[in-house]
C-alpha positions in Angstrom: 120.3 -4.1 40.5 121.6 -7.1 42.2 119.2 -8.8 44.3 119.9 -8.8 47.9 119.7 -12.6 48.7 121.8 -13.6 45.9 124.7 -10.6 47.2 124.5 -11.7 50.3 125.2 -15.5 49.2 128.2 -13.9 47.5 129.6 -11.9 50.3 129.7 -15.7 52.5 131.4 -17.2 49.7 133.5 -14.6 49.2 134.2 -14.4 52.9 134.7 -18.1 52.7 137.3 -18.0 50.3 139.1 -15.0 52.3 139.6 -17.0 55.1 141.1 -20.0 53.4 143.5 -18.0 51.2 144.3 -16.9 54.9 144.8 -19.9 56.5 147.3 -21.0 53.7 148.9 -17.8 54.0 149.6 -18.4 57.9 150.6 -22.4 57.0 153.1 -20.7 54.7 154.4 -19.0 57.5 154.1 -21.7 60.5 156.2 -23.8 58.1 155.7 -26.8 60.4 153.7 -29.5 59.8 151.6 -29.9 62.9 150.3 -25.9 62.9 149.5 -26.5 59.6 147.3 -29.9 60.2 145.7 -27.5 63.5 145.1 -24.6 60.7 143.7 -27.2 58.0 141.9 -29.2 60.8 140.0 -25.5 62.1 138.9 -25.0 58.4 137.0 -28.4 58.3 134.3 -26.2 60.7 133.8 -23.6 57.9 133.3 -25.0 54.9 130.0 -27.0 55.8 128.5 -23.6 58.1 129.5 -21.8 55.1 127.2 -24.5 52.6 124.4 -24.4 55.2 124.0 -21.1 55.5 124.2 -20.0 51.9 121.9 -23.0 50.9 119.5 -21.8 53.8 119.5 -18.2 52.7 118.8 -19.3 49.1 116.2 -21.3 50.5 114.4 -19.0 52.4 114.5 -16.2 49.4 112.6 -19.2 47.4 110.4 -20.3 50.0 107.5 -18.3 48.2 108.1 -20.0 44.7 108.5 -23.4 45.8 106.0 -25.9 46.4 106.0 -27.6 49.9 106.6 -31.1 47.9 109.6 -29.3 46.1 111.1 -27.6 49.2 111.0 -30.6 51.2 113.0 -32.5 48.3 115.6 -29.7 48.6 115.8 -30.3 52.3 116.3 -33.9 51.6 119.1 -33.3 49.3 120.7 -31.0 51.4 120.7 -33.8 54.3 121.9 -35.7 51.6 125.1 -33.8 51.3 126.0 -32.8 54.5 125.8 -36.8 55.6 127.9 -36.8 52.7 130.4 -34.6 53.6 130.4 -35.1 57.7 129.8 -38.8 57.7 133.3 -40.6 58.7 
């Protein structure tokens, strides 16, 4: 039996992925440069909600096994990488 915190990780990423074979898919058809810069640009928003909440979810179906110490080093990390990935 899959667990239901791990499937529902799954099912965002899967979602995830939907939507940017969609977005490729509707750049295809656009075929002009600026749409597909507005399409690409509008994916920039999902990839880091789709990170935080998976990574929260995860997080909260640990939050009994961890240790504060260790869960408020995984917070860290996380902050880590989304200044990582949203710092200009």
């Amino acid at each position: 039996m899959i667990n239901k915190i791990v499937m529902t990780m799954a099912s965002l990423r899967l979602m995830s992925g939907t939507i940017e074979i969609c977005a490729a898919l509707l750049m295809l058809r656009l075929n002009q440069i600026d749409k597909a810069l507005v399409v690409n640009s509008s994916l920039a928003l999902v990839g880091p909600l789709v990170l935080i909440a998976t990574t929260t979810i995860g997080l909260v179906g640990l939050s009994d096994k961890l240790s504060p110490s260790k869960f408020i080093w995984v917070a860290v990390g996380v902050c880590c990488l989304m200044i990582g990935i949203l710092k200009k």
